[in-house]
N, C-alpha and C positions, 0 to 999 in steps of 0.2 A: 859154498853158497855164493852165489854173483853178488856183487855191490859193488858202487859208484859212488865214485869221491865226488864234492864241491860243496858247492854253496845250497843247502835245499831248503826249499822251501816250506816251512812248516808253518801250523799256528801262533807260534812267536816270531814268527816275519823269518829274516833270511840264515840258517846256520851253518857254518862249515863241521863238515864232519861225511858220513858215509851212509849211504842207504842201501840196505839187503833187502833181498826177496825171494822168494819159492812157491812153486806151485802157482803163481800168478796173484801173489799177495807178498804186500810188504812185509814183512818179518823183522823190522828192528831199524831205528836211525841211530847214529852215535856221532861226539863228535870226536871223531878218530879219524886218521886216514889211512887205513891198513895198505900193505901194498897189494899190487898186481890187481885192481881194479877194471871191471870189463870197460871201465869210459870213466871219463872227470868231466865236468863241466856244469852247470846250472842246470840244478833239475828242480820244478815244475809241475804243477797239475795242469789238464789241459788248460788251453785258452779259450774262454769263453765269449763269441760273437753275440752283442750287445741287441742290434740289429740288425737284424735285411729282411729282407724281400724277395724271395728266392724265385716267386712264381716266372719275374720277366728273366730270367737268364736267357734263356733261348733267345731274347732281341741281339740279334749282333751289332746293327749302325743307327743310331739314335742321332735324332738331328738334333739341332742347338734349340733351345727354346728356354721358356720362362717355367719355372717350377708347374704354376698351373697347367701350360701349356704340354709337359711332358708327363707329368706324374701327381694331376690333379685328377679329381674327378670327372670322369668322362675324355680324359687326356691321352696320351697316344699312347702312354703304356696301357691303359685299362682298353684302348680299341685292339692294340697287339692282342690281350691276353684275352677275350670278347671273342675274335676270329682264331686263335690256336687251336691248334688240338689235342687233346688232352696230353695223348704222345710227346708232344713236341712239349709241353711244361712241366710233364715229370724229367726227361730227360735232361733237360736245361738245368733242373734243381740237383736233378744226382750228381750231375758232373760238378754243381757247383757245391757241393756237400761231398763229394770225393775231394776236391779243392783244399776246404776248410780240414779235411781229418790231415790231409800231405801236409800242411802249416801246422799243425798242432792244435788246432779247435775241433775239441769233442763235446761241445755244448753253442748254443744259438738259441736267441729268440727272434719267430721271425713272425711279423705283422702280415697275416693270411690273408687275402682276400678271398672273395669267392664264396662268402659264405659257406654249409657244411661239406661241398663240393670241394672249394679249396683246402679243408684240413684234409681230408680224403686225398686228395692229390699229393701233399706233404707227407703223408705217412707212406705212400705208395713208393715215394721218393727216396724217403729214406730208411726202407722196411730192409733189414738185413744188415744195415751200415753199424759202424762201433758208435754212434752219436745220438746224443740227446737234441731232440728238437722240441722246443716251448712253442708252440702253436697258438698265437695269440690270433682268435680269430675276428674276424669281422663279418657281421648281419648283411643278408642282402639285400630280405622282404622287409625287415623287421617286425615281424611279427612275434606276438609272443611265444610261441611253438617252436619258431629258430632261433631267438634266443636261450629259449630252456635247451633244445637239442643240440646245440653248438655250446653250451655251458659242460656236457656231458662229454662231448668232444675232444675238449681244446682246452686249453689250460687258464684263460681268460681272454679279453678283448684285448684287441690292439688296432687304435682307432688314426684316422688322419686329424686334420685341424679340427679347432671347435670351431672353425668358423665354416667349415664344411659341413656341419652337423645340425639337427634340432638339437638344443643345450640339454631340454628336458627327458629327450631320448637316451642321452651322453649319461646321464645323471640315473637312468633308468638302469643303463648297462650299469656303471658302474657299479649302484645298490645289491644289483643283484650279483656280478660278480664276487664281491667283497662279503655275501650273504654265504656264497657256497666257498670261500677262501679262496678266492681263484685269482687273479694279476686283472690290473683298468690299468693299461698305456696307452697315452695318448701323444701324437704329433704335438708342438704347442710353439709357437712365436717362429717355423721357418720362413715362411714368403714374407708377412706384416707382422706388428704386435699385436698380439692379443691380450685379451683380459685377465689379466693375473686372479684377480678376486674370484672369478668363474672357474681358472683352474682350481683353484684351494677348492673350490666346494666340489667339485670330481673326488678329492683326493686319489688322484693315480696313484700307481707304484715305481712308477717312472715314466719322463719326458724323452724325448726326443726333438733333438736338434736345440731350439730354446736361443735362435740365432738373435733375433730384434728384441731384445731384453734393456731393460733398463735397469742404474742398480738398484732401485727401490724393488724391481722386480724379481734383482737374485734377492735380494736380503728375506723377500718370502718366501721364495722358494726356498733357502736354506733355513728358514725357520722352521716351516712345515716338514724339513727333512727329505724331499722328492728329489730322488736320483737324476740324474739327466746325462743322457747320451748320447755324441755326439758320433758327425761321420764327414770328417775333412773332404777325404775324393770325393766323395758326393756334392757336400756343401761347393764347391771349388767349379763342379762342373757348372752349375748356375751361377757363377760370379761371387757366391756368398763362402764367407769363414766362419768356422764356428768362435764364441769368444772363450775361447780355451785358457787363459790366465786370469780372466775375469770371475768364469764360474769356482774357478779354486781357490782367488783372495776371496769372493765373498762366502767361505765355506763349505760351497758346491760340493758331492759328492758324483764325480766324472765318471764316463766309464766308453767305450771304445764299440765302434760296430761302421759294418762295411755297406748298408743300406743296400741299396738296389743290386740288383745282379746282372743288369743289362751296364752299370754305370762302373762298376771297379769289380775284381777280382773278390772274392770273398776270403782273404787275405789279411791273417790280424797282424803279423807282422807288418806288411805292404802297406797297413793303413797309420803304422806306428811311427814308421819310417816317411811318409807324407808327412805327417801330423810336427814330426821332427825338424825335418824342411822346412816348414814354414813358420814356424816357430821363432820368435825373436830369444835374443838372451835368455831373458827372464821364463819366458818358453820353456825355455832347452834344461831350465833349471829346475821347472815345477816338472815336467816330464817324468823325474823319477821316481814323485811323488803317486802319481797316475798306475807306473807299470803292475802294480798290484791289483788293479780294477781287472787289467786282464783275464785274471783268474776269478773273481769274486763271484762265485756260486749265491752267496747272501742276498745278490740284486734279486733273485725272481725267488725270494724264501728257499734255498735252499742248505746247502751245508756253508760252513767257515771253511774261511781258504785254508789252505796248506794243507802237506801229507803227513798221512801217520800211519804207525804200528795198526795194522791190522786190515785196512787198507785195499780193495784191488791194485793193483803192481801197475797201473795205469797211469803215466806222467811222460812230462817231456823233459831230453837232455838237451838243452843248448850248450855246443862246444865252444864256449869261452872261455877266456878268462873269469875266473869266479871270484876276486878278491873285492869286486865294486858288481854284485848282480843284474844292479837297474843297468848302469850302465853297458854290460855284456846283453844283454835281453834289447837294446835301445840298438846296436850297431850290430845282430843277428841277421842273417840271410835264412832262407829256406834251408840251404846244403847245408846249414850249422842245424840243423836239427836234428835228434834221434827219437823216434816217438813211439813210446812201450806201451802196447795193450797186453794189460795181467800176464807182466813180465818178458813178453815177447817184442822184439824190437821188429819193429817193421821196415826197420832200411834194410835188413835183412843181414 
């Protein structure tokens, strides 16, 4: 029976020992290290993309501009995706969802535009592929008809600014999502700050971005317990950073995503590795407090991280060193990857 020495990742965080499998199911972890193992190194449940945007991939050369100006309402992304052709934004998305599975993410939530048009487009996208896609959609007409029919759809709303929005409308999705168990995310503090108090009464499932924050403003958010998710390359492209040491002293629960697809590669290492870069010290420190969000299926109600007995055989080996995890997961390359779907390696 095949198994793999290292460091694995389970429900009690990182153990050394060895992982079996057969039939395209895991069959047993231990901590042993038997010999003649098909690989060692850091293994993994997928990596899960926080957020994007999948629809503008297809844009190749984006000019410089102001958040609004690029990727606001009525902005040059929404005029690109307005004149596309349908052609031309599945393709864009598949190539960028081929992307995500070659790095190791076999899960994404991606904030749909298009209303039920665009979740159509999403699944079209990634109809056939090994990945889970969370299709958080967004109303076009808003009427009540599209949002019951896009609740039936898509796995909940995934909104821009509240300052983009009527509040009452926001509050309407949100009721009703929350009514049929479904995910409200919403944009929230990236161009200005917004109103904290207005977001608690949303109760999202998670934030995005959350850049113009003040700390009275984490200390609610971390009261109310609202995930937030950040995306360096993106933030970066408009001059802004996320405050990434700040949401984690005030309790913040972090979590990783590559935003746009016209803006960065869909890339959860690539985006790990910026995120690294730019990072001071104390950065570099809390960093490996973080690398477990990677993984955390819990953000969109799903399962607990880590792998276990019984199991699809579906997980990633990163060829590191395993004696320090975060750290091997933190200075990974693409070519350090080995990524088994139910048991089969696909570097081949």
């Amino acid at each position: 029976m095949p198994h793999i020495n290292g460091a694995i990742l389970t429900e009690d965080g990182f153990v050394e020992g060895h992982i079996s499998f057969e039939n395209g199911v895991i069959t047993g972890m231990e901590e042993t290290l038997p010999p003649y193992p098909l690989m060692s190194g850091i293994v993994v449940p997928p990596f899960f993309n926080a957020h994007t945007h999948l629809g503008d991939s297809f844009i190749k050369d984006v000019p410089a501009g102001t958040i609004e100006e690029i990727v606001g309402p009525g902005g040059y992304k929404h005029r690109m995706l307005e004149s596309a052709h349908d052609e031309a934004i599945i393709e864009g998305m598949r190539r960028s969802i081929e992307t995500m599975i070659s790095t190791g993410t076999l899960g994404f939530a991606d904030f749909r535009e298009g209303g039920i048009k665009g979740v159509e487009l999403l699944k079209k996208a990634a109809d056939g592929l090994p990945i889970k896609p969370v299709a958080l959609s967004r109303p076009v007409e808003g009427t009540g008809e599209e949002v019951d029919a896009l609740l039936k759809i898509s796995d909940g709303f995934g909104m821009s600014s509240i300052s983009d929005h009527d509040f009452e409308f926001l509050r309407m999705l949100s009721e009703k999502a929350h009514k049929k168990g479904k995910i409200f995310a919403i944009h929230f503090s990236e161009r200005i700050r917004e109103d904290v108090e207005k977001l608690l009464d949303l109760k999202p499932d998670l934030i995005v971005h959350a850049i113009e924050l003040t700390g009275d403003d984490m200390d609610s958010i971390a009261e109310a317990r609202i995930p937030v998710v950040i995306c360096p390359r993106s933030n970066r492209f408009f001059g802004k950073s996320p405050k990434f040491c700040e949401l984690l002293e005030h309790g913040i629960e972090v979590h990783l995503g590559t935003d746009n697809g016209m803006l960065a590669e869909p890339d959860m290492l690539e985006e790990l590795r910026f995120l690294h870069s730019i990072s001071g010290n104390e950065g570099k420190k809390l960093l490996g407090e973080m690398v477990m969000s990677l993984f955390e299926r819990k953000l969109l109600k799903g399962d607990a991280i880590g792998l276990k007995e019984g199991q699809s055989a579906t997980f990633t080996v990163i060829k590191k060193p395993w004696k320090y995890p975060e750290k091997g997961i933190l200075s990974a390359e693409k070519e350090d990857l080995h990524i088994f779907l139910r048991g089969s390696d696909t570097n081949g």
